[in-house]
Structures are given as structure tokens and as C-alpha cells.
C-alpha positions in Angstrom: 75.5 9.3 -59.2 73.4 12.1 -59.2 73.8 15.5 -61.9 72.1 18.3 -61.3 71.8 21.4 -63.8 72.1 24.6 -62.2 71.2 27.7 -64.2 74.5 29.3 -62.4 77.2 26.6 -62.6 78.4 24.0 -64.4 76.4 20.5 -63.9 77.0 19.8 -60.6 77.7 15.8 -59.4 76.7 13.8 -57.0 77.3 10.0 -55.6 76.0 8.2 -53.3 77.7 5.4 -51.1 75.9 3.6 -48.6 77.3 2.9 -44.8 76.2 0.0 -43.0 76.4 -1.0 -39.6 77.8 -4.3 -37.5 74.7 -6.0 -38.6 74.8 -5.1 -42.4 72.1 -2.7 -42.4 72.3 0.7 -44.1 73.1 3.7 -41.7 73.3 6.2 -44.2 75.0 7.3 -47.6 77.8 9.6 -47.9 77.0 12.5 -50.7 80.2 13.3 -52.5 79.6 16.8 -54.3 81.5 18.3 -56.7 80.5 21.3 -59.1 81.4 20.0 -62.3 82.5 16.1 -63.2 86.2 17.0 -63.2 86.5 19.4 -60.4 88.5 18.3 -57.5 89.4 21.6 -55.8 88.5 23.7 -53.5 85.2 25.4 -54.1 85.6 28.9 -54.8 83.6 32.2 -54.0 82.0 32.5 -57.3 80.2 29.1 -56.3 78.8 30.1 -53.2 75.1 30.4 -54.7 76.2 27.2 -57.2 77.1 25.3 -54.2 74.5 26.0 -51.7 72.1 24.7 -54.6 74.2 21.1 -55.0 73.6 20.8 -51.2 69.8 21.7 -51.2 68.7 19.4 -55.1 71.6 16.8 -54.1 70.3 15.4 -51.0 66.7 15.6 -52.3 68.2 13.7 -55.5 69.8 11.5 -52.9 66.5 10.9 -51.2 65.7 7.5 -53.2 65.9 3.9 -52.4 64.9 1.7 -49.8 66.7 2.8 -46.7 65.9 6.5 -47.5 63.5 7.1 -44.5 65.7 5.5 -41.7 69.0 6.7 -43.6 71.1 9.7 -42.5 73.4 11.3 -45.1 76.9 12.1 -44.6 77.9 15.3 -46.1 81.6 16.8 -46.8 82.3 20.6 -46.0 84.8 22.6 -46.4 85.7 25.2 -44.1 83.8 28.1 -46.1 80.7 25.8 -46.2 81.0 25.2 -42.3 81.6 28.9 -41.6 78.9 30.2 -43.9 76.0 27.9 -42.7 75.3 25.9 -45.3 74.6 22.9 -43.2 71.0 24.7 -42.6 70.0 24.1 -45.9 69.9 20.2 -45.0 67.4 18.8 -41.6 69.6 18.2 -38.5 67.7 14.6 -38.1 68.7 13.4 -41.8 71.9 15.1 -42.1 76.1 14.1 -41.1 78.4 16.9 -41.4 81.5 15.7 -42.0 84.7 17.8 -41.5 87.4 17.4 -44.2 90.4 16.3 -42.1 92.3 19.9 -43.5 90.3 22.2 -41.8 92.4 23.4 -39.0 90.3 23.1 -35.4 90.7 27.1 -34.4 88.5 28.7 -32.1 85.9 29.7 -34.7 86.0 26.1 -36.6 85.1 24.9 -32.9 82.3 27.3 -32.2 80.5 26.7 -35.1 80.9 22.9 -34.1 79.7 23.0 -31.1 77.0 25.4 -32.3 75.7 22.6 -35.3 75.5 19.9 -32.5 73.5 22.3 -29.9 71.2 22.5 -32.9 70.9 18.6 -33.5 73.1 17.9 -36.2 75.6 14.7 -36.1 79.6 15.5 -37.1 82.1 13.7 -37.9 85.8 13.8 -38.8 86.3 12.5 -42.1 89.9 10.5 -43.4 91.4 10.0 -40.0 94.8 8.5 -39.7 95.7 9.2 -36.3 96.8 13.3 -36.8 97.3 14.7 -33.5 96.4 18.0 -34.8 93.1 16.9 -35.2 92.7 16.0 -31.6 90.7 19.3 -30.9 87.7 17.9 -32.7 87.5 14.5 -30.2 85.3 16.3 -27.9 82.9 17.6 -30.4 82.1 15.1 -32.9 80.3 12.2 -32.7 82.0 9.9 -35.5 85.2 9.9 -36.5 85.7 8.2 -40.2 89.0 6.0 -40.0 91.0 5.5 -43.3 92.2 1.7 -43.2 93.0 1.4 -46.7 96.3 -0.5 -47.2 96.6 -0.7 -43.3 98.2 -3.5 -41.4 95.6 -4.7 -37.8 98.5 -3.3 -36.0 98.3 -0.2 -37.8 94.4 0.2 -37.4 94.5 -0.7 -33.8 96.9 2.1 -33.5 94.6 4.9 -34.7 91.9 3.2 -32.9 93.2 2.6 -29.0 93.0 6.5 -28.2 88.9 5.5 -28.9 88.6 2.4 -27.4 86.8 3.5 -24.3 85.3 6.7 -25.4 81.6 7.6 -26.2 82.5 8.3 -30.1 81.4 6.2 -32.7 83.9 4.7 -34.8 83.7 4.0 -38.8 85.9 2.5 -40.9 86.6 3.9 -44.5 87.7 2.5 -47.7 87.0 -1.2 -46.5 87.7 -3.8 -49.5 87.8 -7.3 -47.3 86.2 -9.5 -45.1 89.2 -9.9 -43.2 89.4 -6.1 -42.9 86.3 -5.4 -41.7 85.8 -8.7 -39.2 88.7 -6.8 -37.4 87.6 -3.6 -37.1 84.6 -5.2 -35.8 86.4 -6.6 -33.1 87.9 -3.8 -32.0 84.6 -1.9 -31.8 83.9 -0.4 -35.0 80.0 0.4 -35.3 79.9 1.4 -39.2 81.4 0.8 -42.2 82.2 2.2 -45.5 84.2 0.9 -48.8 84.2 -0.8 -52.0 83.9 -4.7 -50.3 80.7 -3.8 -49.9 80.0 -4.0 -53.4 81.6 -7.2 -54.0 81.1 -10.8 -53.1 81.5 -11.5 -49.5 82.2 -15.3 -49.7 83.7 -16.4 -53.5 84.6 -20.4 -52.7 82.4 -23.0 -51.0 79.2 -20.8 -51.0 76.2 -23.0 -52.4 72.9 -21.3 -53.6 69.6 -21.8 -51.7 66.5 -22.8 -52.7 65.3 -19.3 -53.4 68.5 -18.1 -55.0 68.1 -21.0 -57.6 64.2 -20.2 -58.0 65.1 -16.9 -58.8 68.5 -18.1 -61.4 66.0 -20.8 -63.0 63.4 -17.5 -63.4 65.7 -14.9 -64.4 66.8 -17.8 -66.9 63.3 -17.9 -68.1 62.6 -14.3 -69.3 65.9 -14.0 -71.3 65.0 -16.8 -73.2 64.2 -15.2 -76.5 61.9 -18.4 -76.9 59.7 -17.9 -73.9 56.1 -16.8 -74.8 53.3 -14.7 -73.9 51.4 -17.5 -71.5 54.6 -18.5 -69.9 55.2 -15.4 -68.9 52.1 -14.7 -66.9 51.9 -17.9 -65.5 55.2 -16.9 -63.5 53.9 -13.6 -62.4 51.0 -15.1 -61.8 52.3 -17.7 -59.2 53.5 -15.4 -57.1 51.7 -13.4 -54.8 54.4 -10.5 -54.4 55.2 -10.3 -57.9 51.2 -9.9 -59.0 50.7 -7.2 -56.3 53.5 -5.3 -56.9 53.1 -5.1 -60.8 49.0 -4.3 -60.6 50.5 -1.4 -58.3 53.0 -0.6 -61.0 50.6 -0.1 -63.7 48.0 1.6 -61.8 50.2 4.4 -60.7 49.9 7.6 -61.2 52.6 7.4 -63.5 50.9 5.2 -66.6 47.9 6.9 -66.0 45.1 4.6 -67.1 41.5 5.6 -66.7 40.7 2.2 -66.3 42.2 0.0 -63.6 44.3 -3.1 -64.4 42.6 -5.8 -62.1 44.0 -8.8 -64.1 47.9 -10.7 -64.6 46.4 -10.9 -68.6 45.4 -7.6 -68.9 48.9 -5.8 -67.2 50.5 -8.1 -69.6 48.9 -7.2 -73.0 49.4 -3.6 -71.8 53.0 -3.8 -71.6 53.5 -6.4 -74.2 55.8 -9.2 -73.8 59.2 -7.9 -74.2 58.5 -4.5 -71.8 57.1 -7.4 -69.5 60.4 -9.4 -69.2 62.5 -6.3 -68.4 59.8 -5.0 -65.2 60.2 -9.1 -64.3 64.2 -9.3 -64.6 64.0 -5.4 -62.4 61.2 -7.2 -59.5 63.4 -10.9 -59.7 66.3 -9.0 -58.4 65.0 -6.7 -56.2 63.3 -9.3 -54.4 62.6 -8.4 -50.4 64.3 -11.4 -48.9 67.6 -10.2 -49.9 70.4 -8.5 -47.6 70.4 -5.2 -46.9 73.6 -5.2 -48.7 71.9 -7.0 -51.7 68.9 -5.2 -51.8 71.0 -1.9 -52.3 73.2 -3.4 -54.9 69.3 -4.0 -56.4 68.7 -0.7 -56.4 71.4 0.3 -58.0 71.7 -2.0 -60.6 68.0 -1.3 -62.0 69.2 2.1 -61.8 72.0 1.5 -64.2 69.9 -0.5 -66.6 67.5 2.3 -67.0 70.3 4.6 -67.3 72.2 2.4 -70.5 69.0 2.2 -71.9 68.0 5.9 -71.7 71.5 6.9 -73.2 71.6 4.0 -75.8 71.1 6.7 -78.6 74.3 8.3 -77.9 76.7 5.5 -76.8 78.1 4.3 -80.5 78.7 0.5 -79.2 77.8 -2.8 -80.7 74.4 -2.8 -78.3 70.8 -2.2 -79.0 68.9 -0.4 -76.0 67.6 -3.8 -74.5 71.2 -5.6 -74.4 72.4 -2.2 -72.7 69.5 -2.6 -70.2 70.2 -6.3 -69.7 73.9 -5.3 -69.2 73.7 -2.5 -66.7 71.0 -4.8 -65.1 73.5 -7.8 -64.5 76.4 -6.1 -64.4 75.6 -6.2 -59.9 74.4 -9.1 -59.9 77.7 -10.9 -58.2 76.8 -8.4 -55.6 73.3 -9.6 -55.0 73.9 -13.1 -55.0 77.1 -12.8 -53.3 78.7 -15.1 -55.8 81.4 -14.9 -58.8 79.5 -12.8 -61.2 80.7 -15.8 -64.2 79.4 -18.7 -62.2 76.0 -16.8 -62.3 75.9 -15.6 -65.8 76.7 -19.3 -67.0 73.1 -20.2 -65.8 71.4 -17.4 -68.0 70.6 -17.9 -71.6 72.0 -14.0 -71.9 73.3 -12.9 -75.6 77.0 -13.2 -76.3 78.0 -9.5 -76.8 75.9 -8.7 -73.8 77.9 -11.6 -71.5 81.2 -10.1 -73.2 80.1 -6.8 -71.9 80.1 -7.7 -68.3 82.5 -10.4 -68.6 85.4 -9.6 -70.5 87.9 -6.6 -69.9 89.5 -6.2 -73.5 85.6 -5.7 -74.7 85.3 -1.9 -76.3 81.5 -2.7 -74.8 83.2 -2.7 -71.3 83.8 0.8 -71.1 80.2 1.7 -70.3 80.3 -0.5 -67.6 83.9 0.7 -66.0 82.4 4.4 -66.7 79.1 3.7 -64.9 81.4 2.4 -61.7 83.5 5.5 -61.7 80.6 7.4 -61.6 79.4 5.1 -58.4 82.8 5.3 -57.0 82.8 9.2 -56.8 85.9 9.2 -59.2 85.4 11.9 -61.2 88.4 12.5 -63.1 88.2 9.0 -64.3 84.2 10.0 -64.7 85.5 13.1 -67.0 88.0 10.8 -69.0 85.6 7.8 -69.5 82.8 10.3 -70.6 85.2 11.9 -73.3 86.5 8.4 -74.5 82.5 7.4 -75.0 81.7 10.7 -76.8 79.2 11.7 -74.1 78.0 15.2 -73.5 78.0 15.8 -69.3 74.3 17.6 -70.2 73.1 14.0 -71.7 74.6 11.9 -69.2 73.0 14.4 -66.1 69.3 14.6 -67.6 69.6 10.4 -68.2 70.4 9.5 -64.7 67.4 12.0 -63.5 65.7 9.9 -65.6 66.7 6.8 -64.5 66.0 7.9 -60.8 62.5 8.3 -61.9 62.2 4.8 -63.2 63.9 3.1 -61.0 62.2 4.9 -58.0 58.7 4.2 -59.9 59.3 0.6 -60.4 60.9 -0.3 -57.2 59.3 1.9 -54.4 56.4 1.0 -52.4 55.3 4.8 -52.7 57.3 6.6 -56.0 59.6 8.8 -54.4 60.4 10.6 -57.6 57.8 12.2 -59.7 58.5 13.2 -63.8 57.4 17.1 -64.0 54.7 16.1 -66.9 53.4 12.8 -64.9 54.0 11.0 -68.3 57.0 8.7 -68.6 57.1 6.1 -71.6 58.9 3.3 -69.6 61.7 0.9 -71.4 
């Protein structure tokens, strides 16, 4: 989630989920916007101006991570944002304006359809369940966003078979199995959105590769609290990706040195040993080689651990600011590995509380956890609730996650994407 303070509004939220196609790549991210954590209706006049700024900060926000370039970004409006050209605000190339499936097709809604395509701009017709009312749209958008939660194949085919044999792409919403989305695929479903892609695709009979237990037996390594300074380096310094990419860390423009760092030795005695472990644990998991789908659930779970870490001042939990980091950090990692998260956290020498944290549902520490996946999710009333429950001030948690963007962006791009105002950011 993104929060963005607006001198004329409330603190305005945004979260980003990512759509993938057939092949598992990431198509794009849908934006969901709202002008304050809790709000959930429509937007009103008064936050025209409010509103227009969300659009125009969250999709720059938005603008992170490694599919960013090659990404589109799938938008909601309302029929008073459609009307009023906001879409303008936002390039035609990058951006998917999706119609909210209450916006009655009239003449006028049409026009200005029509009108956004002629300009370049993809639509689409968002929670589809087969409403005949909606039929209007068909020959003006170019996606239509079918909602197959809780439905039967029967029930999906259904809403699907007027679109079999049409040139509209088809995407299916709120997708939470396998089983779900291997069927959509074989109907001809091109993209694909929902919670299963944050979760384990296979949980029994999947054995780790080579590479996946190199990285385990690493990752097992730097939370060792007995591992030591030469150790350390030596497993940097073994790998040729891991060298490059933290000599390009350190001599961004972001630390500043006047002096470059040419040596494994020297980047390490500049960070010291224990910021060293946490940019290792960050690289480990981000590593290249991954999925599409586990190289996003990278991005996002250095995010988080930045994020903990930032706000560990102000969350009142049994946690120092290094288990928070270590929590938000593994608290993915089922999703990168594409394994049960406890089969995986058995191989790591990880402290109690912090296992507890990610592990067990009774633990008080769990809430920061649940509250960092409403906030992923898009649920903001359960956002609003978990925020009050952890004593958290929607101001704090806003400027944290920009700073989180920043690190994460800083640590993990090939170019940073997000630049601190002052060019000086004291890392972990």
C-alpha cells in the first residue's frame, strides 16, 4: 500500500495488486484508491481536487518494482471521474481504466468511452457476473474483469460463453486456486487476478532444487547470531551477482561516499556486520532466477521489512526493530519458495518470538503481520480497525511506507526508482 498526504484531504491510500498473464508474467497492477483508510464510498464533490491528486502521486507511488516499465496499471473510476477527465492525468500507454460495474452505459457514459480508446487508452469492465445491463459496454472495452469467486466451472463458463469467440480479453478476478485458475485458462482466459497468487501453488510432493536449498542453507547462515565478520564476506564474495549488486548499492547516489567502495572488505566494514546480514537476507530473496510471481512476492516482502522496522518505535510489541525486519521479511517467503511457509522456517536458525510472529495465530505479535496483509489486500476497513487496535497514527503509518518505497526501491532496483527529497537516507 501506498499513503499519500495531501494538503487538501485526508491521507489518501493506495494498493497495489499485480495481474499476470497465462504464462505467470506480470501484466499490470490494479491501483485501488481511496481518500482516507476507512472510506468506502462514493467520492464526493469536495474531493474533486483531493482526488485528482491520488490519481496523479498514486500511480507515480505505484511506479516501483520490477515489472514497472512493461506494466500497465488498472485504475477504478467512478462515473464523476470518467465524466470529468481524470483519466488525462495518467499516460494512455501505462494506464487501464476500469469501469465500476454500477455505472449505467447511457449515451454520454458511452461517448466518453469511445472518446478514451480513440485517444489510446485500454478499458475495461470491472466485477462482471454476467449483468445483461452491462452488455452496452462489450463493444467498447477491451477487457472485461470476471468475478469467479465462490463460482462453480459451470458457473464461470456461463458468464464466459457470450466471449468465447470475441476479440475481448478476458480476466479472471478474485482467483484463490490452482484448480480455479487451470480452468479459466482453458476456456480462454488471458489474465489473472486474486489472492492464489500470493500463496503456495503446489503444498504436497514439491521438493526444493539445488538453488532453493543454496539459498535456505545461506539465508540459514546470516541469522545465525554466531556467524562472523569473515564468514560473511566470503559468501558475498563467492558470488558474482551478489558482489556486483552490493558495490552498486553502496556507491549510489544515495550513501554518498566521496570515495568509491572497490572491495567485498571495504562494503563490509562500512556497513558493519549486522546492517550487512539484513542487505544479504533482502538480495537472497530477491534473487533473479525466481518466478515472476516469486520475484514480486520479493518485492514486497523487503518492502514490508523496511516498513516494520521504520515503525518499530511506535508498535508497542515484544519486538526490537531487527526481529520486526526479520519478520516482515519472512513473513512471504511461502510465496517465494512456493512451499508451506513452516516447512521453510524450520530450516532457519530465526529467534522464537520472531517464528511465533509469522507462525502462530493466537500471537499478540501477529497483528502486525495480519495488518500489513490488509493493507496489501486493499481492505481498508479492516486497515482502519487493525491500525486503531496497534495504536498507529494513519500520518505515521503513510510517511513509513514512503519510506519503505525508498529503501526497498534503492536496494532492489537496477536504477533507484525512488529518490529521498534530501539524497540522505540512514538505511536499517
Amino acid at each position: 500500500m501506498l499513503i499519500v498526504a495531501n494538503e487538501v484531504s485526508d491521507p489518501i491510500c493506495v494498493a497495489r495488486q499485480p495481474i499476470y498473464d497465462a504464462d505467470g508474467n506480470v501484466f499490470g497492477y490494479e491501483l485501488l484508491f481511496r481518500h482516507h483508510v476507512g472510506a468506502t464510498s462514493y467520492f464526493n464533490k469536495d474531493a474533486n481536487l483531493a482526488t485528482q491528486k491520488v490519481i496523479a502521486d498514486g500511480f507515480l507511488l505505484a511506479h516501483t518494482g520490477p515489472f514497472h516499465n512493461t506494466s500497465r496499471f488498472f485504475i477504478n473510476f467512478t462515473e464523476q471521474l470518467l465524466m470529468e477527465d481524470f483519466a488525462y492525468a495518467l499516460p494512455p500507454k501505462k494506464t487501464v481504466v476500469e469501469i465500476l460495474e454500477r455505472i449505467e452505459p447511457t449515451e454520454k457514459v458511452l461517448a466518453k468511452c469511445r472518446e478514451l480508446k480513440s485517444q489510446g487508452y485500454t478499458l475495461a469492465i470491472d466485477d462482471y457476473v454476467g449483468d445483461s445491463r452491462l452488455a452496452a459496454y462489450m463493444d467498447v472495452v477491451d477487457i472485461i474483469k470476471f468475478d469467479v469467486l465462490g463460482k462453480s466451472n459451470q458457473e464461470i463458463y456461463e458468464m464466459a460463453r457470450p466471449f468465447l469467440r470475441r476479440k475481448i480479453t478476458m480476466l479472471a478476478e478474485k482467483v484463490e486456486s490452482a484448480e480455479v485458475m487451470e480452468y479459466a485458462k482453458s476456456l480462454g482466459f488471458k489474465l489473472f487476478q486474486g489472492f492464489y497468487f500470493s500463496r503456495p501453488e503446489m503444498i504436497s510432493g514439491k521438493k526444493m532444487s539445488s538453488n532453493e536449498s543454496s539459498r535456505i542453507r545461506i539465508l540459514s547462515e546470516i541469522c545465525n547470531d554466531d556467524i562472523n565478520f569473515d564468514r560473511i564476506t566470503c559468501i558475498i564474495s563467492s558470488d558474482v551477482s551478489l558482489t556486483y549488486r552490493l558495490l552498486r548499492y553502496l556507491n549510489s547516489a544515495t550513501f554518498g561516499y566521496n570515495v568509491k567502495i572497490g572491495s567485498i572488505e571495504r562494503a563490509a566494514t562500512v556497513l558493519g556486520t549486522k546492517k550487512l546480514r539484513k542487505w544479504l537476507a533482502a538480495a537472497i530473496l530477491s534473487d533473479t532466477k525466481q518466478s515472476n510471481k516469486a520475484v514480486e512476492a520479493s518485492w514486497l516482502a523487503v518492502q514490508r521489512a523496511f516498513f516494520l522496522q521504520i515503525l518499530s518505535n511506535r508498535i508497542h510489541l515484544n519486538l526490537t526493530a531487527d526481529e520486526l525486519f526479520l519478520a516482515g521479511l519472512f513473513s512471504k517467503i511461502d510465496s517465494i519458495f512456493d512451499m508451506p511457509i513452516d516447512t521453510i522456517l524450520a530450516e532457519l536458525p530465526l529467534a522464537g518470538n520472531v517464528k511465533r510472529a509469522i507462525l502462530d495465530a493466537g500471537n499478540p505479535c501477529r497483528n502486525i503481520l495480519e495488518f500489513l496483509d490488509h493493507i496489501d489486500d486493499g481492505d481498508w476497513d479492516a486497515t482502519e480497525k487493525a491500525a486503531s487496535t496497534l495504536s498507529l497514527n494513519v500520518k505515521h503509518v503513510g510517511d513509513a511506507y514512503l519510506e519503505a518505497i525508498r529503501h526497498s526501491s534503492e536496494l532492489m532496483s537496477e536504477t533507484p526508482v525512488c529518490q529521498p527529497d534530501d539524497g540522505n537516507v540512514v538505511l536499517f
